[in-house]
Biopython code that builds the backbone (N, CA, C, O; Angstrom):
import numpy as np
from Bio.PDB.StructureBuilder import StructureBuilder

atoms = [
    (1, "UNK", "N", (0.811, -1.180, 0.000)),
    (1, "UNK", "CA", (0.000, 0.000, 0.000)),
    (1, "UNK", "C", (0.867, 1.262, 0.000)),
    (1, "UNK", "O", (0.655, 2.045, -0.926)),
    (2, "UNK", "N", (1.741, 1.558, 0.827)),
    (2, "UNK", "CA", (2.732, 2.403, 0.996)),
    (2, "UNK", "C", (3.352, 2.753, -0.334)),
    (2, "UNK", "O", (3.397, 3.889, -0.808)),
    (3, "UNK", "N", (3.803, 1.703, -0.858)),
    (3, "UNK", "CA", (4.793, 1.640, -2.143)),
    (3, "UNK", "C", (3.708, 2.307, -3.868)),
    (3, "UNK", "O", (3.998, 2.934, -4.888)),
    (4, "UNK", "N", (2.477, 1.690, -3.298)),
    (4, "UNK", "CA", (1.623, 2.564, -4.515)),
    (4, "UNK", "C", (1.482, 3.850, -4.309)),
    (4, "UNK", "O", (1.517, 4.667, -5.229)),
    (5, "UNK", "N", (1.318, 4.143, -3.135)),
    (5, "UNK", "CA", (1.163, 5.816, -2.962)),
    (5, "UNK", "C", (2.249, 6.429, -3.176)),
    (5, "UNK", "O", (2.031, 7.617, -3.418)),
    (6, "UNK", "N", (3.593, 6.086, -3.201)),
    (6, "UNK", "CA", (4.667, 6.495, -3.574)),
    (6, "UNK", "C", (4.663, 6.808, -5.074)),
    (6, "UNK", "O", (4.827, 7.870, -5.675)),
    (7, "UNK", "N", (4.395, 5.408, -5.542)),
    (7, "UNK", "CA", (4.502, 5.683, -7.443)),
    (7, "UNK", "C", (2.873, 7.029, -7.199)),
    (7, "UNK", "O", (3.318, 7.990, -6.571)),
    (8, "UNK", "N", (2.401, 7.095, -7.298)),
    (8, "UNK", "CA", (1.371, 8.173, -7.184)),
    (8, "UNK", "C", (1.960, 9.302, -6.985)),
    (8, "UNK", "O", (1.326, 10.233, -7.482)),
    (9, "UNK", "N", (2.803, 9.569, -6.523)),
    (9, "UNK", "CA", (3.128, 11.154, -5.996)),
    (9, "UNK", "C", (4.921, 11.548, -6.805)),
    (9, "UNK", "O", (5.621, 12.560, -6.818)),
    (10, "UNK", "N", (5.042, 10.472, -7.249)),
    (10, "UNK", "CA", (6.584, 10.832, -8.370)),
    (10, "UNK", "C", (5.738, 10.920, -9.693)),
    (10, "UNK", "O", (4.883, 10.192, -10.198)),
    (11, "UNK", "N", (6.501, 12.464, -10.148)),
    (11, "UNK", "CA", (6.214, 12.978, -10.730)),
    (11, "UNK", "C", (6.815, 13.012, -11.942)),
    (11, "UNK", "O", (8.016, 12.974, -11.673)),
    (12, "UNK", "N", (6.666, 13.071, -13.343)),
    (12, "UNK", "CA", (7.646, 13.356, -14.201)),
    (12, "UNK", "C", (7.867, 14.395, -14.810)),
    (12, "UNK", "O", (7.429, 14.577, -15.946)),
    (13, "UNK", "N", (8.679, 15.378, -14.085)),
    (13, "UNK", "CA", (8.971, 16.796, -14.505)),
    (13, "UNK", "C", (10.278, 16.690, -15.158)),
    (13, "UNK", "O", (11.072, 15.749, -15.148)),
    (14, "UNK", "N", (10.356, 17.947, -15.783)),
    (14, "UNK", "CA", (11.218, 18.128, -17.185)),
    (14, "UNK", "C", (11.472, 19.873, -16.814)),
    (14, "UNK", "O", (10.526, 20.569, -16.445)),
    (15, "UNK", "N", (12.777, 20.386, -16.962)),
    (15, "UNK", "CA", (13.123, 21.324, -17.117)),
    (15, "UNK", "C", (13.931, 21.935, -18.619)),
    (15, "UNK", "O", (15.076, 21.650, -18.967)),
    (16, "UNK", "N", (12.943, 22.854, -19.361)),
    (16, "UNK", "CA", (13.084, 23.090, -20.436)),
    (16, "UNK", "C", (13.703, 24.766, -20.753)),
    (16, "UNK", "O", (13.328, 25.800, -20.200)),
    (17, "UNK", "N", (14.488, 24.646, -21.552)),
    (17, "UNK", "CA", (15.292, 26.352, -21.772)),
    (17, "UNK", "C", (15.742, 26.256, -23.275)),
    (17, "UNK", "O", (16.599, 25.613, -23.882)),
    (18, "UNK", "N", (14.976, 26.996, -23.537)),
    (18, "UNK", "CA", (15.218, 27.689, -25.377)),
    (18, "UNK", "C", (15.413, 29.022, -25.454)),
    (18, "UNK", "O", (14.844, 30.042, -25.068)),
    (19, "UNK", "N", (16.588, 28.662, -26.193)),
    (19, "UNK", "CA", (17.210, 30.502, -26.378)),
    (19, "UNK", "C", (17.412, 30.484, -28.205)),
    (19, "UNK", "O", (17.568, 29.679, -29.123)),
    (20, "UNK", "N", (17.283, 31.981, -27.958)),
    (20, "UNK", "CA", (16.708, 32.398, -29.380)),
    (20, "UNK", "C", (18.269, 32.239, -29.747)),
    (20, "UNK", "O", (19.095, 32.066, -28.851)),
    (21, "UNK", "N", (18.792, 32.334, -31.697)),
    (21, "UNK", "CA", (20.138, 32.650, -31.998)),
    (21, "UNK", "C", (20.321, 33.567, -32.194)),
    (21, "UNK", "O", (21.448, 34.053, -32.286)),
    (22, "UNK", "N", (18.900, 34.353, -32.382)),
    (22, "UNK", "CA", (19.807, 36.131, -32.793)),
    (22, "UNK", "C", (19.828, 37.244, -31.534)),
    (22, "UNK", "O", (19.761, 36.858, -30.367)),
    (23, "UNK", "N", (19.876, 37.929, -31.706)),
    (23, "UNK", "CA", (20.129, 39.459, -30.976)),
    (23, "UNK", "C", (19.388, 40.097, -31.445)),
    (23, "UNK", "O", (19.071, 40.100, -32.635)),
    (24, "UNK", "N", (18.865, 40.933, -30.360)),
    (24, "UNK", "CA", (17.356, 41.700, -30.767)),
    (24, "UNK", "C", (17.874, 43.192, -30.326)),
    (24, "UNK", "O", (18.374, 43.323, -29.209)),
    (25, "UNK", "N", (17.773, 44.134, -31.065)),
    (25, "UNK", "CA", (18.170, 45.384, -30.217)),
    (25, "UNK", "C", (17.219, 45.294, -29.165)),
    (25, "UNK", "O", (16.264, 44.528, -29.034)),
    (26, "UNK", "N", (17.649, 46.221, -28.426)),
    (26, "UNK", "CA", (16.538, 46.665, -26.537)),
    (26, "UNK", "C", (15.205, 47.817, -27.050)),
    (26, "UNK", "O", (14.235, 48.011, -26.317)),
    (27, "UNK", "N", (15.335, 48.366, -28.132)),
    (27, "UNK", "CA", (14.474, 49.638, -28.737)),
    (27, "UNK", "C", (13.177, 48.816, -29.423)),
    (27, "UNK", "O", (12.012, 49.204, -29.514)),
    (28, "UNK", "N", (13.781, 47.528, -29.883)),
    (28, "UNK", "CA", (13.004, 46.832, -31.039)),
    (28, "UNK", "C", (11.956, 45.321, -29.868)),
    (28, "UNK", "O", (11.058, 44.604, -30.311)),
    (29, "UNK", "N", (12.361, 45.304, -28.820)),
    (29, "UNK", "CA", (11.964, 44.546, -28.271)),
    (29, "UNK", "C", (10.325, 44.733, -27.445)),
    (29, "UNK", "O", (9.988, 45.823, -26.982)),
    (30, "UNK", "N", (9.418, 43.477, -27.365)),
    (30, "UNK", "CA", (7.936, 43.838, -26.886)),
    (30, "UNK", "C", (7.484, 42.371, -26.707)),
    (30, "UNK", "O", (8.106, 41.332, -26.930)),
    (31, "UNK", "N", (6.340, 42.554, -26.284)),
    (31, "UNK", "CA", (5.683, 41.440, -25.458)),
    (31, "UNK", "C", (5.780, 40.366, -26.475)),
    (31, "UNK", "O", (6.247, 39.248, -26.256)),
    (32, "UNK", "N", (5.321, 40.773, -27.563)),
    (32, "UNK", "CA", (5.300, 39.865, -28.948)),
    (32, "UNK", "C", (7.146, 39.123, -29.447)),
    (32, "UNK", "O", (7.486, 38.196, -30.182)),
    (33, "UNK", "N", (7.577, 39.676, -28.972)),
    (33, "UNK", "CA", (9.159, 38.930, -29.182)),
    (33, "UNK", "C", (9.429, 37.811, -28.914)),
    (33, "UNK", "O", (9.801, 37.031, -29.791)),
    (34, "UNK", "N", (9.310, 37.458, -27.639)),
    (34, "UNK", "CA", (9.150, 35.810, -27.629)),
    (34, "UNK", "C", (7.941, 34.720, -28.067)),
    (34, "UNK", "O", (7.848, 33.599, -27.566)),
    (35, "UNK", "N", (7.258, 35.123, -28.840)),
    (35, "UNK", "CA", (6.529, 34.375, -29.379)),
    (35, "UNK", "C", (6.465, 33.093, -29.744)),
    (35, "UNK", "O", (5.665, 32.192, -29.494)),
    (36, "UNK", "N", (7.635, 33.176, -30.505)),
    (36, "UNK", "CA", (8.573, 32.328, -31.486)),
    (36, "UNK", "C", (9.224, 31.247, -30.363)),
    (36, "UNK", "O", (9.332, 30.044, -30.604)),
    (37, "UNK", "N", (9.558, 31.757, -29.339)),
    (37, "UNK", "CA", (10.262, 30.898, -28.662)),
    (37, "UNK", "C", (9.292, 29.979, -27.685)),
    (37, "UNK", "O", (9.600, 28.821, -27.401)),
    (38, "UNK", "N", (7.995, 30.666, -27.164)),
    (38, "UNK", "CA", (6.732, 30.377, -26.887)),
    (38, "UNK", "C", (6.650, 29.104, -27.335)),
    (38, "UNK", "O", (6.548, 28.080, -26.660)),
    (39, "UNK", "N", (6.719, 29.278, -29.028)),
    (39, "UNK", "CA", (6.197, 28.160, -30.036)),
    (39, "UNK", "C", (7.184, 26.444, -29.688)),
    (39, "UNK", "O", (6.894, 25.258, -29.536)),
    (40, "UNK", "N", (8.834, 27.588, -29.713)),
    (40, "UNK", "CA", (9.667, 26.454, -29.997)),
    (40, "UNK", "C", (9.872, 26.089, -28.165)),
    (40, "UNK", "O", (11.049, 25.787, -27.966)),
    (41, "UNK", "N", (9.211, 26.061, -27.137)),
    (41, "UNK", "CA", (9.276, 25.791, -25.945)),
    (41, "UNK", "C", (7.819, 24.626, -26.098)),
    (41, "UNK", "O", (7.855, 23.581, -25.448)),
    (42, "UNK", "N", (7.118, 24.807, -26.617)),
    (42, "UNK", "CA", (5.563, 23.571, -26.769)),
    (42, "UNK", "C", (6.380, 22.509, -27.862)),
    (42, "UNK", "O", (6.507, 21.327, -27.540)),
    (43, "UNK", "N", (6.750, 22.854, -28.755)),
    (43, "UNK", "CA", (7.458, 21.703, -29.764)),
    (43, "UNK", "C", (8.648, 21.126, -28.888)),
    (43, "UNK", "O", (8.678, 19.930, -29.176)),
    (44, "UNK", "N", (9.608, 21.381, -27.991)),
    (44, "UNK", "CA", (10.410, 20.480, -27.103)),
    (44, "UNK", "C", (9.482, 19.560, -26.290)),
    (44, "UNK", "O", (9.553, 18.333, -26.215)),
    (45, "UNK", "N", (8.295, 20.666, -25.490)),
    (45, "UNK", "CA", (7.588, 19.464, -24.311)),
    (45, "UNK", "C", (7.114, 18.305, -24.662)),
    (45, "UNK", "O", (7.138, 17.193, -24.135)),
    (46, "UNK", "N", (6.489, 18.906, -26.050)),
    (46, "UNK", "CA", (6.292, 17.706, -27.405)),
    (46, "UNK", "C", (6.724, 16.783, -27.584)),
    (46, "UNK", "O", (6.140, 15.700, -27.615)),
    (47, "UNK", "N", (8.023, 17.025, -27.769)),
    (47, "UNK", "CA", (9.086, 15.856, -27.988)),
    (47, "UNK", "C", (9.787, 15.434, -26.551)),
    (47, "UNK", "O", (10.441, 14.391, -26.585)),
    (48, "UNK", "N", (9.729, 16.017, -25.512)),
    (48, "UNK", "CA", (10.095, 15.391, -24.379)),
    (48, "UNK", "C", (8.988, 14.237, -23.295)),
    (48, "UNK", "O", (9.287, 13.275, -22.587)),
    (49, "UNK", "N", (7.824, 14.819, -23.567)),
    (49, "UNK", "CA", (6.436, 14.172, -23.303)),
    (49, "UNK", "C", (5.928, 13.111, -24.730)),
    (49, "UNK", "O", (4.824, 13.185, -25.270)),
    (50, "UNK", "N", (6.846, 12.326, -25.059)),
    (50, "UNK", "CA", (6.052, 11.899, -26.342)),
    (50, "UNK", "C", (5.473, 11.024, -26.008)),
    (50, "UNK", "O", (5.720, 10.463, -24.941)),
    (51, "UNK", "N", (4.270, 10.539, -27.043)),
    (51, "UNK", "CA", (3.385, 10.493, -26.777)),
    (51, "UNK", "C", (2.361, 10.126, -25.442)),
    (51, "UNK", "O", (1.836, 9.092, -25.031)),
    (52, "UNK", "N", (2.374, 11.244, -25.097)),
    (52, "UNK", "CA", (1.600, 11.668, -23.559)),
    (52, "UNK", "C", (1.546, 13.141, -23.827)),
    (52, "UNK", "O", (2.369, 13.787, -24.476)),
    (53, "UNK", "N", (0.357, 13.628, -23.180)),
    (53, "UNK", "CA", (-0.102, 14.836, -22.786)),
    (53, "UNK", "C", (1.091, 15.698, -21.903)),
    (53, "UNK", "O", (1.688, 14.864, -21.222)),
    (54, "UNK", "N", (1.503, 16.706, -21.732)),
    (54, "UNK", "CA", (1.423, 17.333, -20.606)),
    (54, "UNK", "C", (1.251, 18.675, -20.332)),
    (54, "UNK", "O", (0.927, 19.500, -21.187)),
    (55, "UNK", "N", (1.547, 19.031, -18.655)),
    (55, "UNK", "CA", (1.426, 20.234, -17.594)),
    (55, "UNK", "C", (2.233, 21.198, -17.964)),
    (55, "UNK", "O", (3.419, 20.893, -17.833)),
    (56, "UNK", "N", (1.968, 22.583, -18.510)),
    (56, "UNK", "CA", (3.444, 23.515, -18.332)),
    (56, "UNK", "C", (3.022, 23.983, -17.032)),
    (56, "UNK", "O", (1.928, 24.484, -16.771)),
    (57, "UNK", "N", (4.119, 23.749, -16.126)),
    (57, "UNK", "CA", (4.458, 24.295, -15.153)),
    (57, "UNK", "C", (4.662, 25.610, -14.701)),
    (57, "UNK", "O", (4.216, 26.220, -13.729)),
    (58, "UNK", "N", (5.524, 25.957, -15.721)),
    (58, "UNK", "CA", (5.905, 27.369, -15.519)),
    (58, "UNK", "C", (6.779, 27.040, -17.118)),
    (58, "UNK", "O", (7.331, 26.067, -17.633)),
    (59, "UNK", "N", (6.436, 28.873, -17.589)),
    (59, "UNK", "CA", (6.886, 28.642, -18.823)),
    (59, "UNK", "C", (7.375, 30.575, -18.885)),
    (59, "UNK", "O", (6.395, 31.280, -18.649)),
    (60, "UNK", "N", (8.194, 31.073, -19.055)),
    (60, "UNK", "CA", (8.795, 32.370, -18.610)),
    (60, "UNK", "C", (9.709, 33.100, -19.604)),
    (60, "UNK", "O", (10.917, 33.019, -19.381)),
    (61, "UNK", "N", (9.375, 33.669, -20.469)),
    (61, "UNK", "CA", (10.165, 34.194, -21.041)),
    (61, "UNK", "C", (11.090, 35.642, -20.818)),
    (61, "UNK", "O", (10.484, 36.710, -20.906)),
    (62, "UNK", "N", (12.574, 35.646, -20.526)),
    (62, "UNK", "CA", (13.218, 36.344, -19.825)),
    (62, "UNK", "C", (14.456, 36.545, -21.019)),
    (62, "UNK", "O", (14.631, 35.840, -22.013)),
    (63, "UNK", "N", (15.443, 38.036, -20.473)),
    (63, "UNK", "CA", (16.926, 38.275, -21.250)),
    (63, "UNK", "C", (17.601, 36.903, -20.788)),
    (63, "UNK", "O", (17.406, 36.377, -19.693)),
    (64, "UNK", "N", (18.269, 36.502, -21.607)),
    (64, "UNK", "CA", (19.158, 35.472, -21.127)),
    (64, "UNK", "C", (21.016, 35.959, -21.139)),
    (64, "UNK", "O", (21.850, 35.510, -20.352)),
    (65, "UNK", "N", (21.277, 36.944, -22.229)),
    (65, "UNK", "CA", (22.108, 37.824, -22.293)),
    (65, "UNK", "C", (22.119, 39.275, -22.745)),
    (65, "UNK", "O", (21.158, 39.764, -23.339)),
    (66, "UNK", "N", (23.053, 39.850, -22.499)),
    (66, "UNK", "CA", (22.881, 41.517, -22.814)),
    (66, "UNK", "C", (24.399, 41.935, -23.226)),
    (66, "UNK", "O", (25.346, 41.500, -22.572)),
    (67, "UNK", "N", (24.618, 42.942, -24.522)),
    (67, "UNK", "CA", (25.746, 42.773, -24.869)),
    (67, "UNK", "C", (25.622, 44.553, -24.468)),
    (67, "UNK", "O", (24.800, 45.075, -25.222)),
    (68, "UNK", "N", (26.084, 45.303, -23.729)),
    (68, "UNK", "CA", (26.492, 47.151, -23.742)),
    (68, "UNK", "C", (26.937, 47.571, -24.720)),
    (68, "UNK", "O", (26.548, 48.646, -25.179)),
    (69, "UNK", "N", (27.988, 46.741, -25.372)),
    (69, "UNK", "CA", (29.082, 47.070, -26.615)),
    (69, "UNK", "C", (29.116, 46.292, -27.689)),
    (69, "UNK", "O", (30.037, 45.497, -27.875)),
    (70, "UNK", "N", (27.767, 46.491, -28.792)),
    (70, "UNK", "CA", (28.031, 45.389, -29.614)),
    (70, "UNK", "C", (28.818, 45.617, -30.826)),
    (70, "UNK", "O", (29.378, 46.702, -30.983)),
    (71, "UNK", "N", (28.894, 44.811, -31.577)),
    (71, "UNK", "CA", (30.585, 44.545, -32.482)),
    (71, "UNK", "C", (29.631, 45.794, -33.513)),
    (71, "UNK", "O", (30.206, 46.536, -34.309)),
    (72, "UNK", "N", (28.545, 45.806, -33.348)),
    (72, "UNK", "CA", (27.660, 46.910, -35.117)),
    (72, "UNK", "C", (26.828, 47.699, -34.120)),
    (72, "UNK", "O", (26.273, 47.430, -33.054)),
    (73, "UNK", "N", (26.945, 48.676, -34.811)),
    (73, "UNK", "CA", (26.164, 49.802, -33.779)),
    (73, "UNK", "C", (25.857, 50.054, -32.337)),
    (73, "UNK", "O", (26.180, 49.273, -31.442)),
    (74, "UNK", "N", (25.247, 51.130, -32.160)),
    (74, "UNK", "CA", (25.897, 51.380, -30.841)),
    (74, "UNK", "C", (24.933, 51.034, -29.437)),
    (74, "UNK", "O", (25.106, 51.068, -28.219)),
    (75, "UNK", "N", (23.913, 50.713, -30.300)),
    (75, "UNK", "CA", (22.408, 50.385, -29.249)),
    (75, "UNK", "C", (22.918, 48.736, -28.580)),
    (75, "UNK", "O", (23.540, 47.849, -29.164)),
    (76, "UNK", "N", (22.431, 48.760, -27.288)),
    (76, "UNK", "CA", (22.368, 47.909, -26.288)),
    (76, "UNK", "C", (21.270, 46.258, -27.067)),
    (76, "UNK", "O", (20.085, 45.977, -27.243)),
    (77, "UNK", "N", (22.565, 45.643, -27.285)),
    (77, "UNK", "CA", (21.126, 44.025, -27.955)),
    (77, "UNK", "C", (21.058, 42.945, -26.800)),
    (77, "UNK", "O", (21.930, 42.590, -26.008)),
    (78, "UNK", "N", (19.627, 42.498, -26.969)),
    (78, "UNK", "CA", (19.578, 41.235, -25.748)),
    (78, "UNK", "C", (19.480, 39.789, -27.017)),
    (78, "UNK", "O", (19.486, 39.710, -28.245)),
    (79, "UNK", "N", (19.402, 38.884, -25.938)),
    (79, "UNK", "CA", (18.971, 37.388, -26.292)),
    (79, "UNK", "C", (18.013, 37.131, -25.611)),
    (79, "UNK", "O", (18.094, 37.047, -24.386)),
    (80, "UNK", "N", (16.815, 36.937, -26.339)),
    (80, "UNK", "CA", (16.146, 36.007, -24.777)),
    (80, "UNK", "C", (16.050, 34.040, -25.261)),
    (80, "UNK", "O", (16.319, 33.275, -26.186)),
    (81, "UNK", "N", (15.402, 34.058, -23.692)),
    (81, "UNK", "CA", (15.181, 32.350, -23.721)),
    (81, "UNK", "C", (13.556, 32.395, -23.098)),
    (81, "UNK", "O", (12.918, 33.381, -22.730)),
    (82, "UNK", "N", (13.148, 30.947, -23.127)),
    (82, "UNK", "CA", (12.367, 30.846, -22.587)),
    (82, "UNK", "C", (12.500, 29.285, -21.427)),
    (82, "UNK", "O", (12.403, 28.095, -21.730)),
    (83, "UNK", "N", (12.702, 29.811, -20.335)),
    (83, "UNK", "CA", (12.990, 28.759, -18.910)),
    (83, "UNK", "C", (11.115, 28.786, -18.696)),
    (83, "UNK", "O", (10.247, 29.648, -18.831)),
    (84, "UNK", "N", (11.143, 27.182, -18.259)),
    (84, "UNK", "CA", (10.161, 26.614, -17.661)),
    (84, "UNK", "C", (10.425, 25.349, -17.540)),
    (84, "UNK", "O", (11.401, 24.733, -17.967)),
    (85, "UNK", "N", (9.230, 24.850, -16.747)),
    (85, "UNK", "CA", (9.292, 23.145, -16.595)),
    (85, "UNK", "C", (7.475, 23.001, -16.454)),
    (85, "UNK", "O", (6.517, 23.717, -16.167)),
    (86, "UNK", "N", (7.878, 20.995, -17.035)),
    (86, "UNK", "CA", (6.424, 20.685, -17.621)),
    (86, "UNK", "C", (6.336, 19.239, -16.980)),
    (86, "UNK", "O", (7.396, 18.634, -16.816)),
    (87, "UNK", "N", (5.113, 18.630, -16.599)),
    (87, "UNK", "CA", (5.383, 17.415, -16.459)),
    (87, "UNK", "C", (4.651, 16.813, -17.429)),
    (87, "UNK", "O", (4.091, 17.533, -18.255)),
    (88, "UNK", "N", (4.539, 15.557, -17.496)),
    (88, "UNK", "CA", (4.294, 14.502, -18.702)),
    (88, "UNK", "C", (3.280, 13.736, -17.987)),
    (88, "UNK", "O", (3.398, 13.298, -16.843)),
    (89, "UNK", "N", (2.044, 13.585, -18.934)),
    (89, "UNK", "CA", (1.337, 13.068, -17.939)),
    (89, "UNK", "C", (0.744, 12.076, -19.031)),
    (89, "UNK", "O", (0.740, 12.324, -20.237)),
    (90, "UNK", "N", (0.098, 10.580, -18.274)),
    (90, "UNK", "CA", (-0.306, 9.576, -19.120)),
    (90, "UNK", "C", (-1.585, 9.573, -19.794)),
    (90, "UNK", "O", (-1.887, 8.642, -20.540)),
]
sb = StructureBuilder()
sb.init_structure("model")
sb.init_model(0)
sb.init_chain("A")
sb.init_seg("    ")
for serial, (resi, resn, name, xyz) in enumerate(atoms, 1):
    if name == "N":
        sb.init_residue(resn, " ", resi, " ")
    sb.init_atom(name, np.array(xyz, "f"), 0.0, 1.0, " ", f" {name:<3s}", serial, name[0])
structure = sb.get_structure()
C-alpha cells in the first residue's frame, strides 16, 4: 500500500530552456518577441512528453544575455530564452 502511494506522488517533470540565436536590439523589443520561442518551448515538451499529454508548469520568457558594446552599432542588444518546466502526464 505504501509503495503505490509512492509511485502516485513521483512525478515526471522536465526542465526546459530555449534561447533564441539572434540578438534583438533593446528599442526593437515587446511582449510579442518571444513568441517564437513560446512556439519552440511547446514543440520540445512535445518531444520530451512523447506520446503523452502534458502540464506547463511554468513557462517564462526572460533576457538570457545583454551585450552594452556590440561589435555593429551602438544600441544595447539582448537574447532572450524561454525557462520553464512541464510534467508529462499519461
Amino acid at each position: 500500500m505504501l509503495e503505490e502511494k509512492k509511485n502516485k506522488e513521483a512525478k515526471d517533470i522536465h526542465k526546459i530552456l530555449v534561447i533564441a540565436d539572434k540578438w534583438i536590439r533593446l528599442s526593437k523589443y515587446n511582449s510579442n518577441s518571444g513568441e517564437k520561442l513560446k512556439n519552440d518551448f511547446d514543440k520540445k515538451a512535445k518531444e520530451v512528453c512523447k506520446n503523452k499529454n502534458f502540464l506547463i508548469i511554468k513557462k517564462k520568457v526572460e533576457i538570457v544575455e545583454m551585450d552594452d558594446t556590440p561589435a555593429y552599432g551602438t544600441e544595447t542588444v539582448i537574447k532572450l530564452g524561454v525557462d520553464g518546466a512541464i510534467e508529462c502526464k499519461s
